[in-house]
N, C-alpha and C positions, 0 to 999 in steps of 0.2 A: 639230431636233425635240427637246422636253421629255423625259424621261424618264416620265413620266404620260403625253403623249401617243402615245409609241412603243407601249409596252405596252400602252395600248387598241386603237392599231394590229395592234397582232400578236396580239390576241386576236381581234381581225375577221375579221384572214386567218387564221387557223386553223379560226375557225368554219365561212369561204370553203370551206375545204382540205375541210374534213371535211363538208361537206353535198354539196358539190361530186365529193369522189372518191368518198363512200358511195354519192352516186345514180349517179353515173355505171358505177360496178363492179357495184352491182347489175342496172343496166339492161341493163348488158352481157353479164353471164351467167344472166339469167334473164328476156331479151326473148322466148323463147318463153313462157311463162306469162304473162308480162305484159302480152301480146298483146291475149290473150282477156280481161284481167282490165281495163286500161284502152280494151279498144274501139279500140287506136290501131296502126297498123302497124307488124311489126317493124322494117321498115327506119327509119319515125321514131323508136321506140325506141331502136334503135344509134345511130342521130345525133344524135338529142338526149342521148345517155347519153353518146357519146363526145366530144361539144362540153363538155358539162359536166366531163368527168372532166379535159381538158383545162384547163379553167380551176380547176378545183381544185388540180392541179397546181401552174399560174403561183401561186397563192394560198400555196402553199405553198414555194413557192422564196422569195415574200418574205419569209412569215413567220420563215424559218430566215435571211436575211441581217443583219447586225448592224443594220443601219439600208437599209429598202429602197430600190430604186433610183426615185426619183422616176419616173422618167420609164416603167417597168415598170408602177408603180402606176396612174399614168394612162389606160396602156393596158389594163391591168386594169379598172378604171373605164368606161375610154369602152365596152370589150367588153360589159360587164355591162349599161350602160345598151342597146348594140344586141341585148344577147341579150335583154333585158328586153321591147321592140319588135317581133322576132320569136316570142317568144312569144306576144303577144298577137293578131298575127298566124296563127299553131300555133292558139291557141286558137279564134280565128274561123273558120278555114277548119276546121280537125275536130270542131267540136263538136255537130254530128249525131251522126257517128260514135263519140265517145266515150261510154266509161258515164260513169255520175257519179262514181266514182274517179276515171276517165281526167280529168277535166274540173275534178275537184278540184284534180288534180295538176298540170295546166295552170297551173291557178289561182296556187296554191302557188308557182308557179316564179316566175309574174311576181312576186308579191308580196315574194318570200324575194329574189330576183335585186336587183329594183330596191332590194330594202333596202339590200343588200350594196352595190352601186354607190353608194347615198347616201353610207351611212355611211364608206366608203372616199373616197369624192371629197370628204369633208371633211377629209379627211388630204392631199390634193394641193392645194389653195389656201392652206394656209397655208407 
């Protein structure tokens, strides 16, 4: 990989890193409030919070390797595309019960998720 293309790379996965651990930490220590605020249970809270924080992580193990590991990146990728899936999933099945925050942030997920998965799976075909 190019020297141009690395460093778009690992600006991706940092963005990953950091949207990824920030929602994830937050969700995780402040699912009670968030509860009542997005309409959605806490137990989805913590496991949506804690799948995320998880993948923010992987995102950031790449970003910190000199050149990432193809084959890591992929599964990053492919994760992001199923978590993107289940999201939308998340969002059909609760969105009675969520507010419209709750439902935004649904939203949000698919959108911000599947980006990250595009934008990264352009970096594993080549």
């Amino acid at each position: 990989m190019i020297r141009s293309e690395l460093s778009r790379l690992k600006g991706i996965l940092r963005a990953d890193y950091l949207l990824g651990c920030g929602t994830g930490i937050i969700g995780l220590c402040l699912s009670g409030v968030l509860t009542g605020f997005l309409g959605l249970p806490v137990s989805f809270i913590l496991i949506v919070s804690a799948v995320t924080l998880l993948y923010g992580l992987v995102a950031l193990f790449l970003a910190l390797q000199q050149e990432p590991y193809p084959w890591l990146l992929n599964v990053l990728v492919m994760a992001n595309w199923i978590w993107t899936l289940i999201s939308v999933v998340l969002l059909i099945l609760y969105f009675r019960e969520a507010t419209v925050f709750g439902k935004v942030f649904l939203v949000l997920q698919i959108i911000v998720v599947g980006m990250l998965a595009w934008l990264e799976g352009k970096f594993v075909r080549k």
